[in-house]
C-alpha positions in Angstrom: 84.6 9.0 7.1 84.0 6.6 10.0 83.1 2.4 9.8 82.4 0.1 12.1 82.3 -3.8 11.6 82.1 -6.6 13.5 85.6 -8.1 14.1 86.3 -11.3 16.3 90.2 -10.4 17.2 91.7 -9.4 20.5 94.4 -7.6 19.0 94.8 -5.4 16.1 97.8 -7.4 15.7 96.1 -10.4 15.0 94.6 -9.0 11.4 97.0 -10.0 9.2 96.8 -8.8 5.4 94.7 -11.8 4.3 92.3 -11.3 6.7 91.8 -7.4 5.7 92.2 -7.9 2.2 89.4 -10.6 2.4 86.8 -7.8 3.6 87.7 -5.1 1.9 87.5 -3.6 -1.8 89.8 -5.3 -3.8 90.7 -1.6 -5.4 91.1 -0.1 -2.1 93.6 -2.9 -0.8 95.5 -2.6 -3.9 96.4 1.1 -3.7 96.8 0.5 0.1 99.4 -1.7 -0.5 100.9 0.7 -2.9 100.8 3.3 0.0 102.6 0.8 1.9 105.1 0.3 -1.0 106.2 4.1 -1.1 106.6 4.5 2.6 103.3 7.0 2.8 101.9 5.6 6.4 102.6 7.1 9.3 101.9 5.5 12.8 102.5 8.2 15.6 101.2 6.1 19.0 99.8 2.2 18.4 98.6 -0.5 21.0 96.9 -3.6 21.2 93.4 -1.7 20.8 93.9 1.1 18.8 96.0 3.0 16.1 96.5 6.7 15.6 98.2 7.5 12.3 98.2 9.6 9.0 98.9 8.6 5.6 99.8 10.9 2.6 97.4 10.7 0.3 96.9 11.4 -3.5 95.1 15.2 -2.8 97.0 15.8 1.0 97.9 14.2 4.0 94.5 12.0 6.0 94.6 11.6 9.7 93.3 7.9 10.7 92.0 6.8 13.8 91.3 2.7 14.9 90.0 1.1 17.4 89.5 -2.0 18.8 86.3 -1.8 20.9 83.3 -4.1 22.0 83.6 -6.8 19.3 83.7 -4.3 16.5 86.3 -2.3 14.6 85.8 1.0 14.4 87.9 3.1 12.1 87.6 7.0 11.6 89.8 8.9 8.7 89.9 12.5 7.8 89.1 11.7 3.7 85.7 11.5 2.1 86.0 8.5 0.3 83.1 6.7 0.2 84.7 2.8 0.2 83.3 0.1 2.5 84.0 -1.5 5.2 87.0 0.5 5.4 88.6 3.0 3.2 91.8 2.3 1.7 93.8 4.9 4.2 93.1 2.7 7.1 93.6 -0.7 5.0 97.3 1.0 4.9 97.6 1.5 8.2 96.2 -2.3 9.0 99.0 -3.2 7.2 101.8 -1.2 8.3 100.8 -1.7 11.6 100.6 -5.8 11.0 104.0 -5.2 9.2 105.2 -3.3 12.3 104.3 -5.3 14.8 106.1 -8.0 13.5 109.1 -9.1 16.0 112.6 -8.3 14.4 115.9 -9.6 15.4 118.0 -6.1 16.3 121.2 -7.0 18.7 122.3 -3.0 18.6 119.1 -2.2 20.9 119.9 -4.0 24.5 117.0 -1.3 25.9 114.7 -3.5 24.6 114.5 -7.3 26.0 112.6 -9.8 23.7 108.8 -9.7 24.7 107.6 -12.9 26.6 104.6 -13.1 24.3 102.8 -11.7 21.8 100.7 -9.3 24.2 103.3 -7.8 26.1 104.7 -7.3 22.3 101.7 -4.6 21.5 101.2 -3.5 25.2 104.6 -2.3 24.7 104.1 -0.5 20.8 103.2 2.6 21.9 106.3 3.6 24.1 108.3 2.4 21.4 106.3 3.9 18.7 107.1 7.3 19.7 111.0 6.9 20.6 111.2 5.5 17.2 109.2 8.6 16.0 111.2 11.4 17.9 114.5 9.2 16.7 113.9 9.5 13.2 112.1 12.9 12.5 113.5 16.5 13.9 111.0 19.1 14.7 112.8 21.5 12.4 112.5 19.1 9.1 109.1 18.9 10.3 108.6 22.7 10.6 110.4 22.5 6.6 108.3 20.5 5.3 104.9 22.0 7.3 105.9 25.3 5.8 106.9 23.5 2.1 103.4 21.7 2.2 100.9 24.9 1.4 102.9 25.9 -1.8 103.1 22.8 -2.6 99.4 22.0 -2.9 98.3 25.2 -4.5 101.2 24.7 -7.1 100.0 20.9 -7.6 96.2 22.3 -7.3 96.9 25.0 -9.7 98.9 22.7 -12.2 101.8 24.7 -12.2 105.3 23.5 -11.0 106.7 22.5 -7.6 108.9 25.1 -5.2 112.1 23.2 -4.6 111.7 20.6 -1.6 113.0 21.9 1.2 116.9 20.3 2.3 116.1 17.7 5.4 118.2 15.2 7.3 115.1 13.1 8.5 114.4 10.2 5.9 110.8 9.9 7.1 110.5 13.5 5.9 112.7 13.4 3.0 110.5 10.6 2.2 107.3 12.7 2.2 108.7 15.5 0.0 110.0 12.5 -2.2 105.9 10.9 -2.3 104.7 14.5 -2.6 106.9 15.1 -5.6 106.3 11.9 -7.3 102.6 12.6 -6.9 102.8 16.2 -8.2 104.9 14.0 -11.5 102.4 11.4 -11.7 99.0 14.4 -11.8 100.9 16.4 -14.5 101.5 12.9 -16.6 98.1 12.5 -16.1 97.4 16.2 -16.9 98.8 15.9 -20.1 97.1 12.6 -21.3 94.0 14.3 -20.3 94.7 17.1 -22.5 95.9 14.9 -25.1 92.5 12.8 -24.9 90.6 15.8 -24.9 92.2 17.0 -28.5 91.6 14.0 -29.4 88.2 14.1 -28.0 87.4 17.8 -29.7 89.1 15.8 -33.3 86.5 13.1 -33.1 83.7 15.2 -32.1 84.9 17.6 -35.1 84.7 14.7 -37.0 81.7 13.2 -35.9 80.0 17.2 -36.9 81.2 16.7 -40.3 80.2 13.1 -41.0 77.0 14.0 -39.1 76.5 17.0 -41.5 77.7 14.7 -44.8 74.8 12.3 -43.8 72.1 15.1 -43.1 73.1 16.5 -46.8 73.0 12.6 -48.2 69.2 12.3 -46.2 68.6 15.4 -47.6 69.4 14.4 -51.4 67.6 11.2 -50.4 64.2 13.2 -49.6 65.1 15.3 -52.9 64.6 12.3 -55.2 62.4 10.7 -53.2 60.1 13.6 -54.6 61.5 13.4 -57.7 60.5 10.3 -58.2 56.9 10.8 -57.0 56.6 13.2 -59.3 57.7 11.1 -62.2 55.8 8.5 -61.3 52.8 10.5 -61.3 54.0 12.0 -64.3 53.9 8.5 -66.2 50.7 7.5 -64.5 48.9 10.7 -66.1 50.5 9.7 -69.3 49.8 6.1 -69.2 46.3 7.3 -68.3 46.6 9.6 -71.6 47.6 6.3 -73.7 45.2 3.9 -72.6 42.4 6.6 -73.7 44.1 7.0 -76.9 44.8 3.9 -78.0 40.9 3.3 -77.4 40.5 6.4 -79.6 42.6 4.6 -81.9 40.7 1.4 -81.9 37.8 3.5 -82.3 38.9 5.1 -85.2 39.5 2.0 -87.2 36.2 0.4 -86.5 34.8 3.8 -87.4 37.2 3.5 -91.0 36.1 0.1 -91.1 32.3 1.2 -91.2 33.5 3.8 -93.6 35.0 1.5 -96.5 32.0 -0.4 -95.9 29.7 2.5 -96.5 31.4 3.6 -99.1 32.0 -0.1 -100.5 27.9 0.2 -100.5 28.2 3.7 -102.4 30.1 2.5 -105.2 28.0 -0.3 -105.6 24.6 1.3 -105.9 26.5 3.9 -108.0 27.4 0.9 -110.3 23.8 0.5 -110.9 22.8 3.9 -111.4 25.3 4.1 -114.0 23.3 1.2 -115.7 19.8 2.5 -114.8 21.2 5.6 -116.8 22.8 3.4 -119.4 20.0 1.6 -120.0 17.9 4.7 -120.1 20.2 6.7 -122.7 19.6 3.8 -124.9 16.0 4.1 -124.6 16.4 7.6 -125.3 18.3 7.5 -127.9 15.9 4.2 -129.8 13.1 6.6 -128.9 14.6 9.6 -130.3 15.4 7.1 -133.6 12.2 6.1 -133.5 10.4 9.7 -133.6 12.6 11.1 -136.3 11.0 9.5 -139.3 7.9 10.2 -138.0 8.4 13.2 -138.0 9.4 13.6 -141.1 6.2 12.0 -142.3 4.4 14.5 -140.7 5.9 17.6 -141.9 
């Protein structure tokens, strides 16, 4: 990825970790600092203007160009990260390099006299950037660990385990195995709490299938007497239907009884007074009858 921003200093030395950490992501400065911590920059040539460097990073080793040009800051790195101004590879190598470029007291190295001032300081950086370099690192640990890296990445890339490290005198190179290796530990931790979280992930979701199907059965019993009770309540509307119509039956039957007893109330009077109409016409009958007897007897 490549950046450019506007930046007022002469000197790369002059940024000083306040001043990068106040423009840059405040994630990216923190695992810059961390790359600082484990001793994963590398500066192979630096001066007052520019920076050439690499830094091992969490998925391989970045190559990082800066540059000091024109009022700007331009930085270029090998990674893909998408983190503005500046990604957090280069933030690591602002700070080694402000780190670095700090004068230190050292009475075993006469070769160097004391610089007069701060600019003869960085003029001076790159000479002594790579006789530090060449002191510290052989070219055979080098070719070790160049040969070590490829296995190493497809073992850390396939998630299986590392090939021994190879045996080197060089700390800077011991030190990259050792970052390498505490990486490859870290992405297998991380490896397994993934796998844990996704058991755990696949236990809830299992779960969440069977409470999900629990509720559809409880909807589903819901619906069921929902219709249950439609049914009965159309059920006791036809029969409350029914009971209104027969208890106006009802009430029609006892004004019809009603009109009955009276009608029959009527009969039994007007029979009453046929039975003395007859009554009294028997006795006339009968006085008759008593009457034509004699008379009949006269006649004979």
């Amino acid at each position: 990825m490549r950046n450019k921003i506007p930046c007022s200093a002469e000197r790369l030395g002059l940024l000083d970790p306040q001043m990068i950490q106040a423009v840059s992501e405040a994630s990216a400065f923190q695992i810059a600092q961390q790359y600082l911590t484990e001793n994963r920059v590398r500066i192979a040539e630096a001066d007052d203007a520019q920076i050439t460097s690499a830094v091992i990073g969490n998925a391989g080793l970045y190559e990082q160009t800066i540059r000091l040009k024109d009022g700007h800051l331009l930085s270029k790195c090998s990674c893909t990260l998408s983190e503005e101004p500046m990604c957090r590879h280069c933030i690591g190598v602002l700070l080694e390099y402000h780190r670095w470029s700090q004068p230190k007291p050292n009475a075993d190295a006469p070769q160097e006299s004391p610089p007069p001032n701060q600019a003869a300081h960085f003029v001076n950086r790159k000479t002594a950037g790579n006789t530090s370099s060449i002191a510290e690192v052989k070219l055979s640990d080098v070719v070790k660990f160049m040969e070590w890296l490829p296995s190493a990445t497809t073992a850390i890339q396939a998630q299986g385990q590392l090939p021994d490290p190879p045996q080197c005198d060089s700390p800077e190179v011991s030190a990259w195995t050792h970052a390498i290796c505490h990486l490859a530990e870290g992405r297998r931790t991380s490896d397994q709490a993934a796998t844990r979280l996704r058991a755990e992930m696949r236990d809830r979701e299992t779960h969440v299938r069977r409470v999900t199907q629990e509720l559809q059965a409880s909807m589903d019993e819901v619906k069921a007497a929902q219709m249950t009770a439609e049914e009965l309540r159309l059920k006791i509307a036809t029969y409350e239907d029914r009971l209104t119509k027969v208890a106006k039956l009802a009430t029609e039957m006892v004004t019809c009884e009603a009109q009955l007893q009276l009608a029959a109330s009527d009969l039994l009077q007007q029979d009453s007074q046929f039975e003395k109409i007859a009554g009294s016409i028997k006795e006339i009958a009968q006085t008759l009858i008593a009457t034509a007897k004699p008379m009949l007897k006269d006649s004979e």
